[in-house]
N, C-alpha and C positions, 0 to 999 in steps of 0.2 A: 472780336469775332474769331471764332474759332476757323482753319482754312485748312485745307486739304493738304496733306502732308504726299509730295510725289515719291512714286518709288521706281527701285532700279529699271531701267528700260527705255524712262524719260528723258528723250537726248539733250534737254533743259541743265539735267545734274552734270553734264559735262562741259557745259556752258562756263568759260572764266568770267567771272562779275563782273562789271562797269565799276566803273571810281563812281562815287555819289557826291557830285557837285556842289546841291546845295540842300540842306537840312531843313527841308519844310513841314508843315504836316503831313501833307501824306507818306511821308519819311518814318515821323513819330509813329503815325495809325499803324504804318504797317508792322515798326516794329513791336508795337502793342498786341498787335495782331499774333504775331510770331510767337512773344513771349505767352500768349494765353493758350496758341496751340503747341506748342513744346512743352506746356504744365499737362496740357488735356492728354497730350499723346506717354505722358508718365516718360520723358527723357530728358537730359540734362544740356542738350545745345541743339542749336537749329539756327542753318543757314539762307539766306534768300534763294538759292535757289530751289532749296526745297519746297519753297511753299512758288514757283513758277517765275521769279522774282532773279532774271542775272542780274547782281548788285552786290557789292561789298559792304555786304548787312548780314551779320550775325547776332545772334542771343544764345546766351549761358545761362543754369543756375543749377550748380551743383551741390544747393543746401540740402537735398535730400539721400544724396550719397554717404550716408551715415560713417561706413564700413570702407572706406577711399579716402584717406586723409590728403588736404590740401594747404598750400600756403602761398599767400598773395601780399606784395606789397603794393600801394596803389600812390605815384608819386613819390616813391620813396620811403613811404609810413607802414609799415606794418600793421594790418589789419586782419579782423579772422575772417577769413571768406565768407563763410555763411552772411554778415554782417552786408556783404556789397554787393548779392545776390538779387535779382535779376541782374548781368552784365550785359553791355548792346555797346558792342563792338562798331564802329564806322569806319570804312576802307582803314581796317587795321593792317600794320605791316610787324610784320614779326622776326625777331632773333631764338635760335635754338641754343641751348647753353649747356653744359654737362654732359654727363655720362648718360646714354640710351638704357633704357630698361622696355621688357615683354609685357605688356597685360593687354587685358581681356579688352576689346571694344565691342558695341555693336551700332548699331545707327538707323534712324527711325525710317530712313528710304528702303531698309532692308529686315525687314521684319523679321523676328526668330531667328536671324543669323547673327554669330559672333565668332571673334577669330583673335588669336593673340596677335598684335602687331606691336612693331618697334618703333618705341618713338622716344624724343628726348625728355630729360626729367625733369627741364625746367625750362620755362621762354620770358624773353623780354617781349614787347608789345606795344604798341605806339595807336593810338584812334582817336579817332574823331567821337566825341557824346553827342548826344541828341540835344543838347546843351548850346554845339555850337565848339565846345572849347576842346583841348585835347588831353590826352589820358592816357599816362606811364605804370603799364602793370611790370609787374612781377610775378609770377607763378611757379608752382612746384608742385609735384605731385599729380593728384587726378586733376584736378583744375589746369595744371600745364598738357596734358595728355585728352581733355575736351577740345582747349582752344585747337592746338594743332590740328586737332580731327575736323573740327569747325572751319578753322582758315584753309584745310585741303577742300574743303566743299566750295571755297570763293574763286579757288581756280580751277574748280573744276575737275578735282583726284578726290574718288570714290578711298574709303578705307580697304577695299577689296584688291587697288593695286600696292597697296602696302604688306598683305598679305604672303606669306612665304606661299610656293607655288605649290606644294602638298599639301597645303589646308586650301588652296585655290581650284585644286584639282579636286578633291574630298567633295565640297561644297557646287563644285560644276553644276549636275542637273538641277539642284535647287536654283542655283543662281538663271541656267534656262529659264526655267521653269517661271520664275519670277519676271522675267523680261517679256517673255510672251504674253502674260496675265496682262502685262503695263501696256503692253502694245495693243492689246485688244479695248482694251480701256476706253487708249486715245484712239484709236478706230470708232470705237464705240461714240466716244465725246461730239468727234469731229462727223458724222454722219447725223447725231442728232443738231450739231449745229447749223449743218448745212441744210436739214429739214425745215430749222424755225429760218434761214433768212430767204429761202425762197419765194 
Protein backbone atom coordinates (compact mmCIF):
# COMPACT_ATOMS: atom_id res chain seq x y z
CA UNK A 1 0.00 0.00 0.00
CA UNK A 2 1.20 2.90 -1.02
CA UNK A 3 1.19 5.78 2.12
CA UNK A 4 1.58 9.19 2.39
CA UNK A 5 5.05 10.59 2.29
CA UNK A 6 5.23 13.62 5.26
CA UNK A 7 6.73 16.87 4.55
CA UNK A 8 8.84 19.52 6.08
CA UNK A 9 6.63 21.11 9.05
CA UNK A 10 5.49 17.83 10.40
CA UNK A 11 6.99 17.89 13.94
CA UNK A 12 6.79 13.77 13.58
CA UNK A 13 10.23 14.36 11.19
CA UNK A 14 11.89 15.58 14.24
CA UNK A 15 10.80 12.85 16.24
CA UNK A 16 14.04 10.35 17.21
CA UNK A 17 12.78 6.56 16.50
CA UNK A 18 11.97 4.02 19.23
CA UNK A 19 14.32 0.90 19.16
CA UNK A 20 11.74 -1.77 17.47
CA UNK A 21 11.58 -4.63 20.01
CA UNK A 22 10.13 -7.29 18.22
CA UNK A 23 9.95 -8.10 14.37
CA UNK A 24 6.38 -8.95 13.69
CA UNK A 25 4.16 -8.59 10.89
CA UNK A 26 3.04 -5.58 11.13
CA UNK A 27 6.91 -4.69 11.25
CA UNK A 28 7.28 -6.56 7.77
CA UNK A 29 3.72 -4.76 6.42
CA UNK A 30 4.87 -1.71 7.16
CA UNK A 31 8.09 -2.04 5.79
CA UNK A 32 6.57 -3.47 2.53
CA UNK A 33 4.71 -0.61 2.82
CA UNK A 34 7.57 1.91 2.76
CA UNK A 35 9.53 0.09 0.23
CA UNK A 36 6.43 0.34 -2.32
CA UNK A 37 6.03 4.16 -1.44
CA UNK A 38 9.72 5.14 -1.78
CA UNK A 39 9.43 3.25 -5.53
CA UNK A 40 6.05 5.17 -6.19
CA UNK A 41 7.42 8.43 -4.80
CA UNK A 42 10.68 7.78 -7.57
CA UNK A 43 13.51 8.16 -4.40
CA UNK A 44 16.09 6.07 -3.21
CA UNK A 45 15.49 5.81 0.76
CA UNK A 46 12.75 6.36 3.29
CA UNK A 47 12.53 6.45 6.80
CA UNK A 48 9.67 5.67 9.35
CA UNK A 49 9.29 8.55 10.17
CA UNK A 50 8.43 9.70 7.13
CA UNK A 51 5.50 7.87 6.41
CA UNK A 52 4.24 9.08 10.49
CA UNK A 53 6.00 6.05 11.97
CA UNK A 54 8.96 7.16 15.07
CA UNK A 55 10.82 3.86 14.65
CA UNK A 56 14.18 2.70 13.80
CA UNK A 57 12.87 1.52 10.29
CA UNK A 58 14.49 2.37 7.20
CA UNK A 59 14.42 1.37 3.48
CA UNK A 60 17.04 1.89 0.59
CA UNK A 61 17.20 1.09 -3.08
CA UNK A 62 19.62 2.63 -4.99
CA UNK A 63 19.37 0.26 -8.20
CA UNK A 64 18.08 3.11 -10.04
CA UNK A 65 20.93 5.56 -9.43
CA UNK A 66 22.56 4.57 -12.70
CA UNK A 67 25.07 7.83 -12.81
CA UNK A 68 26.18 7.42 -8.50
CA UNK A 69 28.35 4.65 -8.30
CA UNK A 70 28.16 2.35 -5.19
CA UNK A 71 29.87 -0.34 -3.15
CA UNK A 72 28.71 -2.59 -0.58
CA UNK A 73 30.03 -5.40 1.22
CA UNK A 74 27.20 -7.29 3.10
CA UNK A 75 28.86 -9.70 6.04
CA UNK A 76 32.03 -9.31 4.62
CA UNK A 77 31.38 -10.60 0.81
CA UNK A 78 31.46 -8.27 -1.75
CA UNK A 79 28.44 -7.86 -3.48
CA UNK A 80 27.11 -5.41 -6.33
CA UNK A 81 24.55 -3.34 -4.90
CA UNK A 82 22.18 -3.31 -7.28
CA UNK A 83 22.08 -7.23 -6.59
CA UNK A 84 20.73 -6.57 -2.59
CA UNK A 85 18.43 -3.94 -3.46
CA UNK A 86 15.45 -3.36 -1.54
CA UNK A 87 17.72 -2.90 1.84
CA UNK A 88 15.46 -2.57 5.28
CA UNK A 89 17.51 -1.56 7.73
CA UNK A 90 16.25 -2.47 11.64
CA UNK A 91 17.42 -0.11 14.70
CA UNK A 92 20.43 0.14 12.56
CA UNK A 93 23.63 1.71 14.28
CA UNK A 94 26.24 2.96 12.27
CA UNK A 95 30.13 3.94 11.96
CA UNK A 96 31.40 6.72 9.59
CA UNK A 97 34.70 5.94 7.90
CA UNK A 98 36.94 7.97 5.55
CA UNK A 99 37.42 10.99 4.04
CA UNK A 100 33.98 13.37 3.74
CA UNK A 101 33.09 14.50 0.28
CA UNK A 102 30.11 17.42 -1.12
CA UNK A 103 27.32 16.14 -3.22
CA UNK A 104 23.98 16.80 -4.15
CA UNK A 105 21.08 15.44 -1.81
CA UNK A 106 17.61 15.98 -1.87
CA UNK A 107 14.80 14.09 0.06
CA UNK A 108 11.19 13.16 -0.43
CA UNK A 109 9.84 15.39 2.77
CA UNK A 110 11.19 18.33 0.84
CA UNK A 111 10.13 18.33 -2.61
CA UNK A 112 12.14 20.17 -5.41
CA UNK A 113 14.69 21.19 -2.91
CA UNK A 114 18.46 20.00 -2.94
CA UNK A 115 21.56 21.23 -1.58
CA UNK A 116 25.21 20.05 -1.48
CA UNK A 117 25.86 18.48 1.85
CA UNK A 118 28.94 16.90 3.60
CA UNK A 119 29.02 13.58 4.53
CA UNK A 120 31.25 10.70 4.80
CA UNK A 121 32.32 8.37 1.96
CA UNK A 122 32.00 5.34 3.35
CA UNK A 123 29.90 3.63 6.80
CA UNK A 124 30.03 0.47 8.58
CA UNK A 125 26.39 -0.55 9.64
CA UNK A 126 25.01 -3.09 11.95
CA UNK A 127 20.71 -4.07 11.80
CA UNK A 128 18.44 -6.02 12.51
CA UNK A 129 16.43 -7.90 9.03
CA UNK A 130 13.10 -8.55 8.87
CA UNK A 131 14.42 -11.96 9.18
CA UNK A 132 14.95 -11.79 12.65
CA UNK A 133 18.97 -12.16 12.26
CA UNK A 134 21.55 -9.33 12.02
CA UNK A 135 23.31 -7.73 9.03
CA UNK A 136 26.95 -6.29 8.65
CA UNK A 137 27.18 -3.77 5.64
CA UNK A 138 29.60 -1.99 4.15
CA UNK A 139 29.22 0.83 1.94
CA UNK A 140 30.88 3.48 -0.22
CA UNK A 141 29.90 5.77 -2.38
CA UNK A 142 26.14 6.89 -3.01
CA UNK A 143 24.74 3.95 -1.20
CA UNK A 144 27.11 5.29 2.03
CA UNK A 145 25.83 8.88 1.52
CA UNK A 146 21.62 7.50 1.31
CA UNK A 147 22.19 5.50 4.37
CA UNK A 148 23.63 8.41 6.41
CA UNK A 149 20.81 10.65 5.09
CA UNK A 150 18.32 7.79 5.90
CA UNK A 151 19.76 7.10 9.53
CA UNK A 152 19.76 11.33 10.24
CA UNK A 153 15.83 10.93 9.58
CA UNK A 154 15.84 8.04 12.77
CA UNK A 155 17.07 10.70 14.98
CA UNK A 156 15.46 13.03 13.90
CA UNK A 157 18.16 15.58 11.77
CA UNK A 158 16.49 16.92 8.62
CA UNK A 159 19.29 17.03 5.57
CA UNK A 160 18.58 20.87 5.76
CA UNK A 161 20.57 21.06 9.24
CA UNK A 162 23.54 19.63 7.35
CA UNK A 163 23.31 22.19 4.96
CA UNK A 164 26.09 25.09 4.94
CA UNK A 165 24.03 28.24 6.12
CA UNK A 166 24.27 30.17 2.71
CA UNK A 167 22.55 27.58 0.75
CA UNK A 168 20.16 27.49 4.13
CA UNK A 169 19.62 31.12 3.95
CA UNK A 170 19.09 30.92 -0.16
CA UNK A 171 16.47 28.28 0.24
CA UNK A 172 14.76 30.23 3.62
CA UNK A 173 11.30 31.31 1.99
CA UNK A 174 10.93 28.13 0.16
CA UNK A 175 11.73 26.26 3.21
CA UNK A 176 8.53 28.80 5.03
CA UNK A 177 6.78 28.38 2.55
CA UNK A 178 6.76 24.61 2.75
CA UNK A 179 6.06 24.42 6.51
CA UNK A 180 3.22 26.45 6.35
CA UNK A 181 1.49 24.35 3.34
CA UNK A 182 2.40 21.29 6.09
CA UNK A 183 0.76 22.93 8.76
CA UNK A 184 -2.22 23.71 7.13
CA UNK A 185 -2.61 20.33 6.03
CA UNK A 186 -2.40 18.89 9.60
CA UNK A 187 -5.00 21.69 10.58
CA UNK A 188 -6.78 20.67 7.91
CA UNK A 189 -6.52 16.62 8.77
CA UNK A 190 -7.16 17.16 12.32
CA UNK A 191 -10.53 19.53 11.97
CA UNK A 192 -11.77 16.86 9.64
CA UNK A 193 -11.05 14.28 12.16
CA UNK A 194 -12.59 15.91 14.87
CA UNK A 195 -15.80 16.40 12.47
CA UNK A 196 -16.04 12.34 11.94
CA UNK A 197 -15.67 11.53 15.81
CA UNK A 198 -18.22 13.87 17.02
Amino acid sequence: MILPILQYGDPILRVKGKRIEEINDRIRELAANMIESMHAAHGVGLAAQQIGEALQLTVLDISAAEDRPSTLKLDGNEVDPKSAMPLVLINPEIELRGETEVGLEGCLSFPEITADIERAQSVTVRAETLEGGTIQIEAGGFLARAIQHEHDHLDGILFIDRMRSAAKAALSSRLKRLQKETKRGIRHREALVSETTL
